[in-house]
C-alpha positions in Angstrom: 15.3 -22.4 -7.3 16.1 -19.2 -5.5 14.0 -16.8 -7.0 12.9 -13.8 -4.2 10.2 -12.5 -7.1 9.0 -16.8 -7.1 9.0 -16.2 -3.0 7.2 -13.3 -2.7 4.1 -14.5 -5.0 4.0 -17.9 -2.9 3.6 -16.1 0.1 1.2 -13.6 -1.2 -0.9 -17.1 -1.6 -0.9 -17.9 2.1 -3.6 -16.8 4.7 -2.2 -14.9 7.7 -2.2 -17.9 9.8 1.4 -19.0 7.4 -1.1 -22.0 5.9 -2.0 -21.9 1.8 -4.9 -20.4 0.9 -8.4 -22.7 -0.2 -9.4 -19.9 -2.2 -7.5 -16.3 -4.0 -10.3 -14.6 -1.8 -8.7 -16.2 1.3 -5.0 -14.9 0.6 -3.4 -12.0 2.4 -2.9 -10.4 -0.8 -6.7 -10.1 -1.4 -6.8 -8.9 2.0 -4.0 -6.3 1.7 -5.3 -2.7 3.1 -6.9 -0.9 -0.1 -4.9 2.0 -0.8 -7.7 4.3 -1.5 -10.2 5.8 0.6 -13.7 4.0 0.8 -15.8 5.9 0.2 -13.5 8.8 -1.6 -14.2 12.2 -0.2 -16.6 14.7 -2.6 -15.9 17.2 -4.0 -13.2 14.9 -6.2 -11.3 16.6 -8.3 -8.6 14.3 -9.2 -9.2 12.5 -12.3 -7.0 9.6 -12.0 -5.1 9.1 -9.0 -1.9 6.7 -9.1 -1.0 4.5 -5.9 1.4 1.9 -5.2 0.3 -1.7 -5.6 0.0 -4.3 -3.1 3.2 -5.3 -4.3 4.9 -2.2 -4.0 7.9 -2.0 -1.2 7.2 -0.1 2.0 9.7 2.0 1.3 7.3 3.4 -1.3 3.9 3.4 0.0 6.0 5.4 2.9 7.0 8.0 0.3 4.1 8.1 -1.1 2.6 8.8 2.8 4.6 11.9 3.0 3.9 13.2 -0.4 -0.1 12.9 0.5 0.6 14.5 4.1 2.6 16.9 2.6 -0.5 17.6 0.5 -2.8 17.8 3.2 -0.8 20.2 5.2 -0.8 22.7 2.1 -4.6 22.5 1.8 -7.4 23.2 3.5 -9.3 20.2 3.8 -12.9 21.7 4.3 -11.9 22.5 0.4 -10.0 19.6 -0.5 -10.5 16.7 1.8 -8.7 14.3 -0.9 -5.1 14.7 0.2 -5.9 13.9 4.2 -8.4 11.1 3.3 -5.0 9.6 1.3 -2.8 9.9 3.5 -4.7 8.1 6.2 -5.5 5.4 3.1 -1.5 5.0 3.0 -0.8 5.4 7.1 -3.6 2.1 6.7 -1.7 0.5 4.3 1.7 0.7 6.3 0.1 -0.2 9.7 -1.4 -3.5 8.0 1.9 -4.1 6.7 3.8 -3.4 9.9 1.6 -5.9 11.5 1.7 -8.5 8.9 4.6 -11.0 10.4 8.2 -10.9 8.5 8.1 -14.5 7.2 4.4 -13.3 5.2 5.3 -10.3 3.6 5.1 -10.8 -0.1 6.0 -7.2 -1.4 9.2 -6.1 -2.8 11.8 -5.6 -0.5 12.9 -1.8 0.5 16.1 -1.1 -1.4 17.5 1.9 -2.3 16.7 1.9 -5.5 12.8 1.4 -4.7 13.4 4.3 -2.1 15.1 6.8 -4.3 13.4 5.8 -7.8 9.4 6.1 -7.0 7.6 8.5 -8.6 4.2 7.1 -8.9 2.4 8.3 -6.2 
């Protein structure tokens, strides 16, 4: 079978080495960059705050990037840190992917559809 989706979630079981995983703990989507801050800034005034998943394409954690920076730039962060501290959250997320090797990335590939249809972030 030639299922990408089937793909993807067999490499998402694998440890960065390209070997399977002993344990769900041990996989590189457990280890996948967290795509909020730790620990989140104070004051916080957001009441929920929507992110891509691990599973997300790059495409869209990269939009949702420039929607947080875009953020940041508007504000000033001695009165709302939030925005920077989320953007460097998703700048994380996108350097652990870019350094991930091809053959383990297990999120969806950027098409244009992902790129043009995002709107969760």
């Amino acid at each position: 079978m030639n299922d990408p989706a089937l793909k993807r979630h067999q490499r998402a079981c694998l440890i960065p080495r390209g070997e399977p995983a002993a344990s769900v703990a041990e996989s590189i989507l457990v280890q996948h960059t967290p795509s909020l801050p730790n620990p989140l800034p104070q004051p916080n005034r957001y009441l929920c705050i929507l992110t891509p998943s691990s599973w997300f394409s790059t495409a869209e954690w990269s939009a949702c990037h420039a929607r947080w920076q875009a953020r940041a730039e508007a504000v000033d962060e001695a009165i709302d840190p939030m925005p920077a501290a989320m953007a460097q959250a998703a700048q994380a997320v996108l350097d652990w992917r870019a350094a991930l090797p091809e053959q383990l990335q297990f999120w969806r590939e950027d098409t244009p559809a992902a790129r043009s249809a995002d709107q969760r972030c």
